[in-house]
C-alpha positions, 0 to 999 in steps of 0.5 A: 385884939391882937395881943389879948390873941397873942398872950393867951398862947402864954397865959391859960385859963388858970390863975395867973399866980405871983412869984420872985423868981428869974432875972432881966439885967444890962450888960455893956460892951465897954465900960468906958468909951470916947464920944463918937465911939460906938458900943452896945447894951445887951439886955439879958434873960438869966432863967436862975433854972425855970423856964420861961416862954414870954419877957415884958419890959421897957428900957430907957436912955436919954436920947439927948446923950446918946443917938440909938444906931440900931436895935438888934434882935438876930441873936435874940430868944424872942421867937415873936414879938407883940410889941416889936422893940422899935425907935421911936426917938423918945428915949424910951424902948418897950417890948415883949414877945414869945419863947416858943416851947420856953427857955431854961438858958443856953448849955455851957459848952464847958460844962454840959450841967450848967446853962447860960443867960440868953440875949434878948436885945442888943442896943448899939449906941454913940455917945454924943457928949462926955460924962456918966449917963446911966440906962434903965431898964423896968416895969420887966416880968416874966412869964412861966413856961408850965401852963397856969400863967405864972407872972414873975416879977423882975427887979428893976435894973440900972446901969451907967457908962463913962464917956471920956472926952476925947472923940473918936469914930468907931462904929460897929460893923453890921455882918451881912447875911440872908434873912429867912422866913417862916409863917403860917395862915389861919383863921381863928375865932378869937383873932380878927373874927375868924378871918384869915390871918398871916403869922410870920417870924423873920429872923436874920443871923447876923445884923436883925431885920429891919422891917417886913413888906407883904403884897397881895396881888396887885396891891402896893407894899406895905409893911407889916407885923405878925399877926397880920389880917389878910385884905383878900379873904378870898385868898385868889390873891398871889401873897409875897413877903419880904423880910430885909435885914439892918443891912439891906439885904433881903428875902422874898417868900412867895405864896400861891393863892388857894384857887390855884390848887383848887383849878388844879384839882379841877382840871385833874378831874376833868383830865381822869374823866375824860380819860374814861370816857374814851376808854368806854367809848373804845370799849363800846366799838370793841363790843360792837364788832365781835361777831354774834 
């Protein structure tokens, strides 16, 4: 329910029509490493000029060779992610997400007329034995930002590291930042039944985030992916989200319940009326002690 919600933002009632276009490819830090010597794969959108507003793909790694340190998406194009890349420790990463508004590239700062491939991923890694192990990264399409849900096809991408057999301890440093929040609730017909539901982006500058908590009222911590259905409908419930970063660091965002404002208005209400009675009542005495 959730991703046919979610992917008819990206695809309309028109045919989705077919076509070669775009490219989803990998790109390491180094080329070389030592066992034990962190590094990173990027796994990297080149629009070739269209623009795109969703990216589908899985990626790949032998598990036995490599230990997955972190996935970070901090830098990443995605806005929201349908299937939050995760470690699930089977060699095997799948995900895809939203552009909002589509991507065409990042400006070349040297030269204005150009853009730039954006990043989607990066995957931090360390090498646990020596030799040439190799990533892939398939079963990848596209989706066009114009409207008629055009799918592009994107080629499978293969690429391969050489580990030396010296071993080293190098690790790449997490840089430590505030998370930040945004969301919105609403209720639609084609999502959870017209119930309300929360949509949330997290996003960290610096090191990605790690998870996402929501509390409802006096209820426990639960964590929680956008979109997310609400357990108090009546929305009488104090909600708070906390996003924390890969390095602990956290951002809570605290949201009143709806019956706070209607009290308020409430009150307001009775505040104003009561205000004219007493002016009427005033009123009536000033008149009843004018002389005939």
């Amino acid at each position: 329910m959730k991703k046919i919600f979610i992917l008819s933002i990206i695809i309309s009632l028109g045919i989705c029509l077919k076509i070669e276009a775009s490219s989803l490819f990998l790109d390491l830090s180094k080329e070389e490493v030592s066992v034990g010597e962190q590094f990173y794969v990027d796994i990297v959108l080149d629009t070739q000029g269209k623009s795109i507003n969703g990216i589908n793909s899985s990626f790949s790694f032998n598990n036995d060779l490599f230990r997955l340190v972190r996935i970070e998406d901090s830098k990443s194009m995605i806005n929201y992610w349908i299937d939050k890349p995760s470690d699930n420790n089977s060699g095997r990463i799948d995900f895809s997400g939203i552009i909002v508004n589509g991507f065409d590239g990042v400006i070349d700062p040297f030269n204005l007329e150009n853009k730039l491939p954006g990043i989607i991923l990066r995957i931090v890694f360390e090498p646990l034995s020596s030799g040439t192990h190799s990533f892939d990264l398939y079963e990848a399409s596209a989706t066009l930002n114009d409207g008629n849900g055009t799918i592009l096809d994107l080629d499978d991408n293969h690429l391969s590291i050489n580990i030396l057999d010296s071993i080293k301890d190098i690790s790449i440093p997490v840089e430590s930042s505030t998370p930040q929040i945004s969301f919105e609730i609403i209720k639609e017909k084609d999502l959870y039944d017209n119930k309300y539901v929360i949509i949330f982006n997290a996003t960290d500058e610096s090191s990605g985030i790690r998870e996402v908590l929501i509390k409802e009222g006096f209820r426990k911590w639960k964590q929680v992916e956008s979109p997310y259905l609400l357990k108090d409908q009546s929305r009488k419930s104090k909600i708070v989200l906390k996003a924390i970063n890969l390095t602990g660091g956290s951002m809570e965002l605290k949201i009143d319940p709806v019956y706070k404002n209607n009290i308020s208005i409430y009150l307001l209400s009775i505040f104003v009326i009561l205000i004219l009675f007493l002016v009427f009542i005033k009123y009536v005495k000033n008149k009843k002690q004018q002389p005939l």
